[in-house]
N, CA, C and O atoms as a Tinker XYZ file with bonds, in Angstrom:
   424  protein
     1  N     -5.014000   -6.555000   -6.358000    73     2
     2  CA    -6.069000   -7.534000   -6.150000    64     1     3
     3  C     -7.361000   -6.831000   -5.730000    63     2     4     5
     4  O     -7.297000   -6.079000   -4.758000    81     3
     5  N     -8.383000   -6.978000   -6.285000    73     3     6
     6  CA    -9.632000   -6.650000   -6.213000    64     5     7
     7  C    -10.624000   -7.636000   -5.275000    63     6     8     9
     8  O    -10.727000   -8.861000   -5.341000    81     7
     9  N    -11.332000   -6.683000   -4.365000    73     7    10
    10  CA   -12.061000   -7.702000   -3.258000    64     9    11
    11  C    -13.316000   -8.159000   -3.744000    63    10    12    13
    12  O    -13.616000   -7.778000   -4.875000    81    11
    13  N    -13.844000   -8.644000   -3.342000    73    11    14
    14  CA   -15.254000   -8.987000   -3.587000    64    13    15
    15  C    -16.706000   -9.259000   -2.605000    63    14    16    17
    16  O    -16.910000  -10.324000   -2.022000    81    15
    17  N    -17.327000   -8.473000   -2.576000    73    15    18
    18  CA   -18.675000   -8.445000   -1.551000    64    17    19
    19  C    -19.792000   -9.542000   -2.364000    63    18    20    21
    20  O    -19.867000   -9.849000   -3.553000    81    19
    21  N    -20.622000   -9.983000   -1.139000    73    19    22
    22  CA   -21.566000  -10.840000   -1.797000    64    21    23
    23  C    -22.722000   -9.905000   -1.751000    63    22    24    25
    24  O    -22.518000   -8.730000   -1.446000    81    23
    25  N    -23.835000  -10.300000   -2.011000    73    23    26
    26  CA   -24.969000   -9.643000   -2.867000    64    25    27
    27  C    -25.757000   -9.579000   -1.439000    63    26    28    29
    28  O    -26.468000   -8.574000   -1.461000    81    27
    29  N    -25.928000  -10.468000    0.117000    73    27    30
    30  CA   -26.076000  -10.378000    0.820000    64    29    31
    31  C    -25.743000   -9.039000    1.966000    63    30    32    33
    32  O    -26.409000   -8.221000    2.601000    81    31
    33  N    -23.795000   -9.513000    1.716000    73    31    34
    34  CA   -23.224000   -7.599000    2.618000    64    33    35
    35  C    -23.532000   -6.645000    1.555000    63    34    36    37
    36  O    -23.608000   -5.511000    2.027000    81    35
    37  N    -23.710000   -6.677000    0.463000    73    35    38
    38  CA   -24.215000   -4.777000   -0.317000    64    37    39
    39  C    -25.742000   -4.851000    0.109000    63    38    40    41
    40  O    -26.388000   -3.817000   -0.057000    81    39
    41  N    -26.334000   -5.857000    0.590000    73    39    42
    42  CA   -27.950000   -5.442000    0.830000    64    41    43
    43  C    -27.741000   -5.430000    2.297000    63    42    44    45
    44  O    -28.858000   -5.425000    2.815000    81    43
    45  N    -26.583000   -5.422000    3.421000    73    43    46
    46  CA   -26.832000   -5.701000    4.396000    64    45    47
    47  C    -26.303000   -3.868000    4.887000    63    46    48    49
    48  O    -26.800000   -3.219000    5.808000    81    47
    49  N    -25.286000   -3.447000    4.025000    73    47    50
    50  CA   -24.757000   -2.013000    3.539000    64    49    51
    51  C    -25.650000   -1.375000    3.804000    63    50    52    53
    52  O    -26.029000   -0.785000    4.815000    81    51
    53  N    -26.132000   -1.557000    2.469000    73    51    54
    54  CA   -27.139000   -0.778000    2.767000    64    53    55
    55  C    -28.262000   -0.197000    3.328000    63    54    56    57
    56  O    -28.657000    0.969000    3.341000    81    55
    57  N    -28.840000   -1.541000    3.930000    73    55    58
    58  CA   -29.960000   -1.467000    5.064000    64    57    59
    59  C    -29.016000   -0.999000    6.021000    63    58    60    61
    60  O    -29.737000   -0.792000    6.997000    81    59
    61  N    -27.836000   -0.698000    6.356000    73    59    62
    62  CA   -27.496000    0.449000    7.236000    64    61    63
    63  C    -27.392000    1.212000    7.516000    63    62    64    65
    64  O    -27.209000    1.629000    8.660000    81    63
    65  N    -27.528000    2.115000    5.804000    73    63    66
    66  CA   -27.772000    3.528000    5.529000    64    65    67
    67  C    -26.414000    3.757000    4.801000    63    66    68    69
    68  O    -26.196000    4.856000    4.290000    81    67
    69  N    -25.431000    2.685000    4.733000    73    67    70
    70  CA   -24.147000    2.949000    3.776000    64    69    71
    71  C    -24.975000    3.345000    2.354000    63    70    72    73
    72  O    -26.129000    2.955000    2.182000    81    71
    73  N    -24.273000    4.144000    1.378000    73    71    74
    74  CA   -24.441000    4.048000    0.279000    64    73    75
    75  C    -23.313000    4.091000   -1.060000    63    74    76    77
    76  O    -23.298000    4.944000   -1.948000    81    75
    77  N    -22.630000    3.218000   -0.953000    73    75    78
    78  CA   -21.384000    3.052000   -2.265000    64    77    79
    79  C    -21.926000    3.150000   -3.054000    63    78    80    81
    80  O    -23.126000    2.879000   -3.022000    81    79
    81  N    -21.314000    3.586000   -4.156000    73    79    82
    82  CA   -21.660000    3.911000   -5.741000    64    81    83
    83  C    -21.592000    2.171000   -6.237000    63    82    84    85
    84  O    -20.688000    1.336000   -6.261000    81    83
    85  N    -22.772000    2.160000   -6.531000    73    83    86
    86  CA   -22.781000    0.671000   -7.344000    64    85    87
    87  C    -22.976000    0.979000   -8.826000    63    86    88    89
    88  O    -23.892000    1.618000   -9.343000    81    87
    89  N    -22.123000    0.504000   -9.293000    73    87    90
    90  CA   -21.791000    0.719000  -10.789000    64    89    91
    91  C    -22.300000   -0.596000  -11.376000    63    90    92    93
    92  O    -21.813000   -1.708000  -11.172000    81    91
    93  N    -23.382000   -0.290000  -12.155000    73    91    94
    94  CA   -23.648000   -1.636000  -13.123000    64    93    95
    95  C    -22.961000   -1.259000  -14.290000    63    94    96    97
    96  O    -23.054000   -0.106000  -14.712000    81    95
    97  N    -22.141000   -2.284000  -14.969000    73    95    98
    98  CA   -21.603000   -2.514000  -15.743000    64    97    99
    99  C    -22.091000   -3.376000  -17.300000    63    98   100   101
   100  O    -21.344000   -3.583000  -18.257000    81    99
   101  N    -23.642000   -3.795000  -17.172000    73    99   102
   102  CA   -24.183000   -4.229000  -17.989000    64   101   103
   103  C    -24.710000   -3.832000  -19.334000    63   102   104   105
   104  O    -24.418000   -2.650000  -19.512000    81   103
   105  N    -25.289000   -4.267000  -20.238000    73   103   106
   106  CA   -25.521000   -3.542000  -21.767000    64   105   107
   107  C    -26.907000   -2.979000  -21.301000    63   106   108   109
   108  O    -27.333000   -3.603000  -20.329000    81   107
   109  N    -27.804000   -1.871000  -21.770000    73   107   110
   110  CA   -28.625000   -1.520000  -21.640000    64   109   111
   111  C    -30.013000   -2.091000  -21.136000    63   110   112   113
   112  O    -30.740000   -1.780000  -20.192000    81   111
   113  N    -30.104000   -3.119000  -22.205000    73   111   114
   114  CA   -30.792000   -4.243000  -22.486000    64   113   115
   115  C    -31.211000   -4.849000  -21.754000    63   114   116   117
   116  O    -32.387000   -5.058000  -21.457000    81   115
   117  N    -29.728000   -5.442000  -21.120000    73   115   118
   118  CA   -29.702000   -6.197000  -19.470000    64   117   119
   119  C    -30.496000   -5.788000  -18.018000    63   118   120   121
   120  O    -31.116000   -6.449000  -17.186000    81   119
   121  N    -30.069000   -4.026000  -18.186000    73   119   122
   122  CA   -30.770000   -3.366000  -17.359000    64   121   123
   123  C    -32.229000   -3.597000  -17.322000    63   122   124   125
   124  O    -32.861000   -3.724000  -16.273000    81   123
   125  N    -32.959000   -3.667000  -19.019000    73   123   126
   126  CA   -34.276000   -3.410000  -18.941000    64   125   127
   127  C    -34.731000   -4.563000  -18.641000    63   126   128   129
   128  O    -35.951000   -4.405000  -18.683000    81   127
   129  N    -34.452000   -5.984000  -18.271000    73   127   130
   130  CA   -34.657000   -7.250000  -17.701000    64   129   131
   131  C    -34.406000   -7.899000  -16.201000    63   130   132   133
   132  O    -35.000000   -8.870000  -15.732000    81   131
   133  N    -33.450000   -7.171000  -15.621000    73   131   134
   134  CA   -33.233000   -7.370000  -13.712000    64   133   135
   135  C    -32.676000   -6.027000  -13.833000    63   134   136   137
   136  O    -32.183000   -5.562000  -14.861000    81   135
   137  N    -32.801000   -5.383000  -12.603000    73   135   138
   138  CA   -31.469000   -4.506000  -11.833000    64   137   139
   139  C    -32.367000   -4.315000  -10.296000    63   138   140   141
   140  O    -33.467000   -4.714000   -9.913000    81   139
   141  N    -31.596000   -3.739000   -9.859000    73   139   142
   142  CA   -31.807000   -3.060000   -8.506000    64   141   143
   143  C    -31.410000   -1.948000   -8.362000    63   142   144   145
   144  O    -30.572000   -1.338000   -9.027000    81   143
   145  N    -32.203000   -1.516000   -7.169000    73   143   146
   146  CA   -32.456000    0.540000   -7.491000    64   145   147
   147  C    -31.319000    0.621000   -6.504000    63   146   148   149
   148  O    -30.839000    0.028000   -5.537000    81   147
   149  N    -31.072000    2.169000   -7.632000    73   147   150
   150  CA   -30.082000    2.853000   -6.942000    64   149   151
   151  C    -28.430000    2.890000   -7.632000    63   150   152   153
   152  O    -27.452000    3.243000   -6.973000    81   151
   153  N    -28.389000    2.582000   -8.646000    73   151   154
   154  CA   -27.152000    1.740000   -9.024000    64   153   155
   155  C    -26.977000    3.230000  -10.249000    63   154   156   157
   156  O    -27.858000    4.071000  -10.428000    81   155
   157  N    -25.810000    3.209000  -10.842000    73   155   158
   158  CA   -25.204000    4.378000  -11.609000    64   157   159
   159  C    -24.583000    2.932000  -12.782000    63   158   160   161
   160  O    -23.811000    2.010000  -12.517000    81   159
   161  N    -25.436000    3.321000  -14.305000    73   159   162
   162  CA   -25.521000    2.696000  -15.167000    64   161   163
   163  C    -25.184000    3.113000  -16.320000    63   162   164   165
   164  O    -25.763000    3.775000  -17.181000    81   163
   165  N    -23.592000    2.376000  -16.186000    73   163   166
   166  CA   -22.550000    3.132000  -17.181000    64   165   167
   167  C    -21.890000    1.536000  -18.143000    63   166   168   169
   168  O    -21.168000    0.666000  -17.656000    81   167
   169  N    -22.321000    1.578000  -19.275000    73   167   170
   170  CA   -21.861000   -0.456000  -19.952000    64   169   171
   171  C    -20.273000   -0.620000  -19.821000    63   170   172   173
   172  O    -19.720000    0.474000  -19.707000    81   171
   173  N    -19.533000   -1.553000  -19.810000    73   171   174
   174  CA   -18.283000   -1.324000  -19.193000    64   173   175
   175  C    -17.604000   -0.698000  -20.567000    63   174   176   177
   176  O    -16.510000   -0.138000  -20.512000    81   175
   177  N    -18.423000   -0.853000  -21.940000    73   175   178
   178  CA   -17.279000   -0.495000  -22.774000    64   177   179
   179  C    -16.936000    1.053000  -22.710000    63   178   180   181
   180  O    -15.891000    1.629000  -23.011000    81   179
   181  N    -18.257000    1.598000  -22.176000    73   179   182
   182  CA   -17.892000    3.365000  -21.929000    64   181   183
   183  C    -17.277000    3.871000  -20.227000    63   182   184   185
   184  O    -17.260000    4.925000  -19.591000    81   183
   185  N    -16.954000    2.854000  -20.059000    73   183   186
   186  CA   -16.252000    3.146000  -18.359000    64   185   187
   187  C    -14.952000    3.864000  -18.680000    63   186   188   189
   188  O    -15.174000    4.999000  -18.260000    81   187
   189  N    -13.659000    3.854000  -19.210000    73   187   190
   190  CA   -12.713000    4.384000  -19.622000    64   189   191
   191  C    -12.805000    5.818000  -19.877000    63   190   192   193
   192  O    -12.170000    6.657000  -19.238000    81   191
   193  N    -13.864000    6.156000  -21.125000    73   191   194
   194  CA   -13.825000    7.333000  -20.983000    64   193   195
   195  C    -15.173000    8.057000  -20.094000    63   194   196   197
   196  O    -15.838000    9.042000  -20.417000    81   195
   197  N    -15.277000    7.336000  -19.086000    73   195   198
   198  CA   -16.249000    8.177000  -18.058000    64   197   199
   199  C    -15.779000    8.710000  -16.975000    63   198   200   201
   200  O    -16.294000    9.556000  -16.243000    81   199
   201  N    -14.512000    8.041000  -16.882000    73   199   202
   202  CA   -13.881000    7.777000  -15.262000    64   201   203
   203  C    -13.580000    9.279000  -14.391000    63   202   204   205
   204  O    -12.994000    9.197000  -13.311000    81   203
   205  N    -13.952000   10.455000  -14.850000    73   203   206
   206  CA   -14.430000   11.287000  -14.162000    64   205   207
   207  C    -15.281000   11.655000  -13.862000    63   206   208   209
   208  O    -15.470000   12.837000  -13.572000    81   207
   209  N    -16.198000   10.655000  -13.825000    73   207   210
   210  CA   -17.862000   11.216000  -13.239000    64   209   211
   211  C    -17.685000   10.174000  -11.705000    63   210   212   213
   212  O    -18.348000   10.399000  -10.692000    81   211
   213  N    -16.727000    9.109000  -11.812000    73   211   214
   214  CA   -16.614000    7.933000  -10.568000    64   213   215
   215  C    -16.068000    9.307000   -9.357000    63   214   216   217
   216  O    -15.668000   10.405000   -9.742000    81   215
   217  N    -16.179000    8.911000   -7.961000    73   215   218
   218  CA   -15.037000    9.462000   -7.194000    64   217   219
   219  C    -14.477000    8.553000   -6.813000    63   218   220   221
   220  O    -14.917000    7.458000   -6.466000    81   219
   221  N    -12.543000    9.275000   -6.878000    73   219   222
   222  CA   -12.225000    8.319000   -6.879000    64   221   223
   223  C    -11.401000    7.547000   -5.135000    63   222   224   225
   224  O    -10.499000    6.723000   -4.981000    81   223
   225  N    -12.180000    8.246000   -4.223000    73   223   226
   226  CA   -11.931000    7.890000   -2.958000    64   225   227
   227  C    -13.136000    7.295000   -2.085000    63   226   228   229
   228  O    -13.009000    6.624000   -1.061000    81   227
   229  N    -14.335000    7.680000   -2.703000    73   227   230
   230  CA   -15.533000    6.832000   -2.166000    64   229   231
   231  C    -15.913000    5.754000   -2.469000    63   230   232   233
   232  O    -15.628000    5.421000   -3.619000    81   231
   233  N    -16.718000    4.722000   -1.599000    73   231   234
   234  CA   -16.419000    3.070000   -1.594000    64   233   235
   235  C    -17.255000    2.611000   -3.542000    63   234   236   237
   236  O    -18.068000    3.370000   -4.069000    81   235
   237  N    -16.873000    1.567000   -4.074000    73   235   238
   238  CA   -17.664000    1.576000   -5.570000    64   237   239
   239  C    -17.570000   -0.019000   -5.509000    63   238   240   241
   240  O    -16.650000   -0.795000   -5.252000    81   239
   241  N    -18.836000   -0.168000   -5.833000    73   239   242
   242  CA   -18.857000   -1.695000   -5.860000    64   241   243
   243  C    -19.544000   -1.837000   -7.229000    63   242   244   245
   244  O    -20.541000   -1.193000   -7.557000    81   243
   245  N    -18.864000   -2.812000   -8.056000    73   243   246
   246  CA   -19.224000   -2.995000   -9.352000    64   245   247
   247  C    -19.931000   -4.083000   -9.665000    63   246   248   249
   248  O    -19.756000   -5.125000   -9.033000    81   247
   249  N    -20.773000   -4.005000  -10.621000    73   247   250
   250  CA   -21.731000   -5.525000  -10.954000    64   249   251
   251  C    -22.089000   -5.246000  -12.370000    63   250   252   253
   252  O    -22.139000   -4.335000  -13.197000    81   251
   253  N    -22.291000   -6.390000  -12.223000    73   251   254
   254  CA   -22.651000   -7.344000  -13.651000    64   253   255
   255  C    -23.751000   -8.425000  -13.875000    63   254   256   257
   256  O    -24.730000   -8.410000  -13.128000    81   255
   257  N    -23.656000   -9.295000  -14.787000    73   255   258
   258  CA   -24.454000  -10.196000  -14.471000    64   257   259
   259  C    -24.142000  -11.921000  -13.880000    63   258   260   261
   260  O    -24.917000  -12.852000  -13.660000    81   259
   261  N    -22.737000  -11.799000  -13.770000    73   259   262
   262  CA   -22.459000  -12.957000  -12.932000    64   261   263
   263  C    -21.555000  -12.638000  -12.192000    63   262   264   265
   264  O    -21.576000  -13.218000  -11.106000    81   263
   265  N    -20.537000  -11.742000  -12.393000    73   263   266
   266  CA   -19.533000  -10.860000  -11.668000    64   265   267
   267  C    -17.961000  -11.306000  -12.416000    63   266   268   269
   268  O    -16.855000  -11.429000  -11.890000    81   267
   269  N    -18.381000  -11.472000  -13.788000    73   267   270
   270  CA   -17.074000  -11.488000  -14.767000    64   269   271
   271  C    -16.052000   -9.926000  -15.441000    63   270   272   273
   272  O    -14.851000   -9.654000  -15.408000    81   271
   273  N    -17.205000   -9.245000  -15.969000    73   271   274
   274  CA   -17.166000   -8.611000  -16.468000    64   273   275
   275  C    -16.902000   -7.155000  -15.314000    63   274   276   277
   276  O    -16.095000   -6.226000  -15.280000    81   275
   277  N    -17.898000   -7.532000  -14.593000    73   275   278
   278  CA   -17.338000   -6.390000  -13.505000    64   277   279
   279  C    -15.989000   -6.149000  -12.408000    63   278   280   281
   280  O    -15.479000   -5.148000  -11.906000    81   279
   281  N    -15.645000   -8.020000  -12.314000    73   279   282
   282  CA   -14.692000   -7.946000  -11.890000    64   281   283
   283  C    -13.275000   -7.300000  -12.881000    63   282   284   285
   284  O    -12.218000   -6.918000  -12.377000    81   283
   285  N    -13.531000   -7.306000  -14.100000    73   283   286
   286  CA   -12.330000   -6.992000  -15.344000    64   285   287
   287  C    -12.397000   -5.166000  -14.565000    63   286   288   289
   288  O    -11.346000   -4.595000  -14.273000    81   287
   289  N    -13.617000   -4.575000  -14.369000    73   287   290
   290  CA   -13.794000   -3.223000  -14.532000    64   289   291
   291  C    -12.938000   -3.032000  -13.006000    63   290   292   293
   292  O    -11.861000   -2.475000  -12.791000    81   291
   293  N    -13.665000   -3.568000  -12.285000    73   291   294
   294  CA   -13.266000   -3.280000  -10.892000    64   293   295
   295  C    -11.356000   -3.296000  -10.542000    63   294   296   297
   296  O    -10.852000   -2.575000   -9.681000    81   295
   297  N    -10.649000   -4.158000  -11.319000    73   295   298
   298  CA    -9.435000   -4.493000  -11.682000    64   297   299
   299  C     -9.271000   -2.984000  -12.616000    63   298   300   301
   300  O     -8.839000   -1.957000  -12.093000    81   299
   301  N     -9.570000   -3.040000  -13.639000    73   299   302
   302  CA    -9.485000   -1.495000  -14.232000    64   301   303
   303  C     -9.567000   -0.480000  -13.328000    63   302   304   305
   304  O     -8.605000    0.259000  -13.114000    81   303
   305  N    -10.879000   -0.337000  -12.636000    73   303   306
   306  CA   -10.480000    0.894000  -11.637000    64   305   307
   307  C     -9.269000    1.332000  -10.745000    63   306   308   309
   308  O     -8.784000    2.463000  -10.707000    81   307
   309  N     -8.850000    0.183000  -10.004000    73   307   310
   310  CA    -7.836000   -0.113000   -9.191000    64   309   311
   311  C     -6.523000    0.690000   -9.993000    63   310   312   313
   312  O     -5.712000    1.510000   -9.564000    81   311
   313  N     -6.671000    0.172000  -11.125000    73   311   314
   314  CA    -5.338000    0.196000  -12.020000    64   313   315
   315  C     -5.103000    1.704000  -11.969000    63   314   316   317
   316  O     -4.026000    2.297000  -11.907000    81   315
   317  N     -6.329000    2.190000  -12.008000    73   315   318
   318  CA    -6.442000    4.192000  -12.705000    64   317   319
   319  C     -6.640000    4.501000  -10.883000    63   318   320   321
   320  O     -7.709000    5.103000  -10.777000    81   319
   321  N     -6.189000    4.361000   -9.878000    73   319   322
   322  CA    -6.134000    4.524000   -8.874000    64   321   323
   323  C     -6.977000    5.273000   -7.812000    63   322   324   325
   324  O     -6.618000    6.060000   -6.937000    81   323
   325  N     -8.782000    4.580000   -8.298000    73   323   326
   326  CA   -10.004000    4.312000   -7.684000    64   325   327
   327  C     -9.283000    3.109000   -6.339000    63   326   328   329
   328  O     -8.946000    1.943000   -6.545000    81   327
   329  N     -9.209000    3.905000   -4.937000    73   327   330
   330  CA    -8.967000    2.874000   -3.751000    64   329   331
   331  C    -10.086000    2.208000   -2.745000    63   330   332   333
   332  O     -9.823000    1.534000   -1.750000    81   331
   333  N    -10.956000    2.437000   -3.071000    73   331   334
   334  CA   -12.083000    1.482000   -2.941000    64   333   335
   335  C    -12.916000    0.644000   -3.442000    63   334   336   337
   336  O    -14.126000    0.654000   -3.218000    81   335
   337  N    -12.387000   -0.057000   -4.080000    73   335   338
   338  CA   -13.462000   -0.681000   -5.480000    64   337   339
   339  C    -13.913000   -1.892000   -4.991000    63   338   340   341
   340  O    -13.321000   -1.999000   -3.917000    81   339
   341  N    -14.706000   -3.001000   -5.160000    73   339   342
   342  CA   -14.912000   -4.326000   -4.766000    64   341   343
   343  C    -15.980000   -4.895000   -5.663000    63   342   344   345
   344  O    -16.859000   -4.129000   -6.057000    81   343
   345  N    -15.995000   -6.198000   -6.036000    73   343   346
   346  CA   -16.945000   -6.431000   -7.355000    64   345   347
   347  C    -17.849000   -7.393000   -6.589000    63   346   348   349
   348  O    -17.471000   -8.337000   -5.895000    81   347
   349  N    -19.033000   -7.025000   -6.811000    73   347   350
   350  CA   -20.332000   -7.960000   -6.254000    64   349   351
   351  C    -20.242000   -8.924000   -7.122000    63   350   352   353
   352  O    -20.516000   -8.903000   -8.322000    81   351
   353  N    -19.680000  -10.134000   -6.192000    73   351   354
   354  CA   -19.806000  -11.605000   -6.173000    64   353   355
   355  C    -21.179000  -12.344000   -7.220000    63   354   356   357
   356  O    -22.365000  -12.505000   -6.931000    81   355
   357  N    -20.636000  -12.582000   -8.136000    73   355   358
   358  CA   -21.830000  -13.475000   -8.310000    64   357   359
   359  C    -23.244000  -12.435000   -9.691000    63   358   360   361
   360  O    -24.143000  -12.832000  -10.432000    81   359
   361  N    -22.787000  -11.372000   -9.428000    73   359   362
   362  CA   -23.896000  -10.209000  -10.059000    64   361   363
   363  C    -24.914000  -10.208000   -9.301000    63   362   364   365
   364  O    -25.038000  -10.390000   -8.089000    81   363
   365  N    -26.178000   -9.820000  -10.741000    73   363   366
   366  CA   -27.096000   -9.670000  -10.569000    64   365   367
   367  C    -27.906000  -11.039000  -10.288000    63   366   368   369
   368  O    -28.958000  -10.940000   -9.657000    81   367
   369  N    -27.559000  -12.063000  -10.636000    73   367   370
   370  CA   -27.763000  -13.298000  -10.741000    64   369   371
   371  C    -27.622000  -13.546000   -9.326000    63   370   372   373
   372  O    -28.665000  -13.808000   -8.727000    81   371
   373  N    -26.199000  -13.509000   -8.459000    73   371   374
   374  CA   -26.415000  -13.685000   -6.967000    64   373   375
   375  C    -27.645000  -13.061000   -6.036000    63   374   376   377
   376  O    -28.272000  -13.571000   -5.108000    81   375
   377  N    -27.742000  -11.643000   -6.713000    73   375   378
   378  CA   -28.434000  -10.755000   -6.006000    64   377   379
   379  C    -30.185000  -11.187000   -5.826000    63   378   380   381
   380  O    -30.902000  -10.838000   -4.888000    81   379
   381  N    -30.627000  -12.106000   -7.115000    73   379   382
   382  CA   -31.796000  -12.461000   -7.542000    64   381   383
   383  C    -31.709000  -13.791000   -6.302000    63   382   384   385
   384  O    -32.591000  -13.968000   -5.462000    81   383
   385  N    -30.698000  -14.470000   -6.398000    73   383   386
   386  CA   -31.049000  -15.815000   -5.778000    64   385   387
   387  C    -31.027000  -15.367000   -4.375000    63   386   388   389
   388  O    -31.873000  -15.808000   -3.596000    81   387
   389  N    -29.874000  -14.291000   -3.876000    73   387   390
   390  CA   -29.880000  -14.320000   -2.391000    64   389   391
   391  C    -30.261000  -13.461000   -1.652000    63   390   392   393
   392  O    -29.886000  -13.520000   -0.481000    81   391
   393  N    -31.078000  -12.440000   -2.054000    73   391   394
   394  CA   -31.369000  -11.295000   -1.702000    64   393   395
   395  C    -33.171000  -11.213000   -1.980000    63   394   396   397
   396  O    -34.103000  -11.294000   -1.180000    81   395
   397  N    -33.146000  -11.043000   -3.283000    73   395   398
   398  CA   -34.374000  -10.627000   -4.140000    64   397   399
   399  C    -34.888000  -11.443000   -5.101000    63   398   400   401
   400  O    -34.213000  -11.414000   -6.129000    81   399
   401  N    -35.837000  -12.162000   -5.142000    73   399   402
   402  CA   -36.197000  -13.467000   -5.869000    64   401   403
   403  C    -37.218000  -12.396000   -7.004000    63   402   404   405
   404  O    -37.308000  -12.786000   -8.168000    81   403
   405  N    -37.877000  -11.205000   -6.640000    73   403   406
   406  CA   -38.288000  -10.757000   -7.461000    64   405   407
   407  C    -37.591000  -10.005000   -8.816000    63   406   408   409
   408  O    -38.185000   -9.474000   -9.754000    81   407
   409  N    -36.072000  -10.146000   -8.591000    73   407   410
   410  CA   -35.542000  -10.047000   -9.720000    64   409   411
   411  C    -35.557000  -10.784000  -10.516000    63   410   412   413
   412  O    -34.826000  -11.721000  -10.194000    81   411
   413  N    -36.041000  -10.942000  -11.543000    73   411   414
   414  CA   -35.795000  -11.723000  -12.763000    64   413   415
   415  C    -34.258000  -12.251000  -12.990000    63   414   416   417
   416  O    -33.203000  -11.626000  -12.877000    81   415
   417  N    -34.526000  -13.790000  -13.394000    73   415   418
   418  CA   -33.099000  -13.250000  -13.756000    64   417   419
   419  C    -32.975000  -14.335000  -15.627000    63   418   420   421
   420  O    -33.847000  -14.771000  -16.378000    81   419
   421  N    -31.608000  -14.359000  -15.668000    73   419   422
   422  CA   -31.831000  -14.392000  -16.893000    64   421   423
   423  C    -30.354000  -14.674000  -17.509000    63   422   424
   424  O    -30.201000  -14.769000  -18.727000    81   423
């Protein structure tokens, strides 16, 4: 079972000085219309054969654009035995409404 953070605790993370690998999981495209800085931007269909660039003991929180698609990845990671994984609730879409209104969203 894969956990899930809201778009609130990864901005609250981070204003602590945490920094998890946030993996966007989106098509290129997507990127060039919302994201937020800082994120490692890999589309989920090339996640499989990337999975040695992840580590696989440091915290990774995955996103998307509603938190469908990332949750599939974040479940994938788990599987290939990444023990910190957790999928931001909601995506980029949460992140726009509850965090950052200057994200576009879309």
């Amino acid at each position: 079972m894969v956990l899930e953070i809201s778009a609130p605790e990864l901005k609250a993370m981070r204003d602590r000085g945490e920094s998890p690998l946030v993996l966007d999981v989106r098509e290129a495209w997507e990127l060039q219309l919302a994201g937020i800085p800082d994120v490692v931007h890999v589309p989920m269909s090339q996640v499989p054969a990337r999975l040695t660039e992840f580590p696989r003991e440091a915290p990774i929180v995955v996103m998307c654009h509603s938190g469908g698609r990332s949750m599939r990845v974040a479940q994938y990671l788990s599987n290939q035995g990444f023990t910190h994984v957790v999928n931001l609730a909601g995506g980029i879409s949460a992140w726009s409404e509850s965090v950052d209104a200057t994200v576009p969203t879309y």
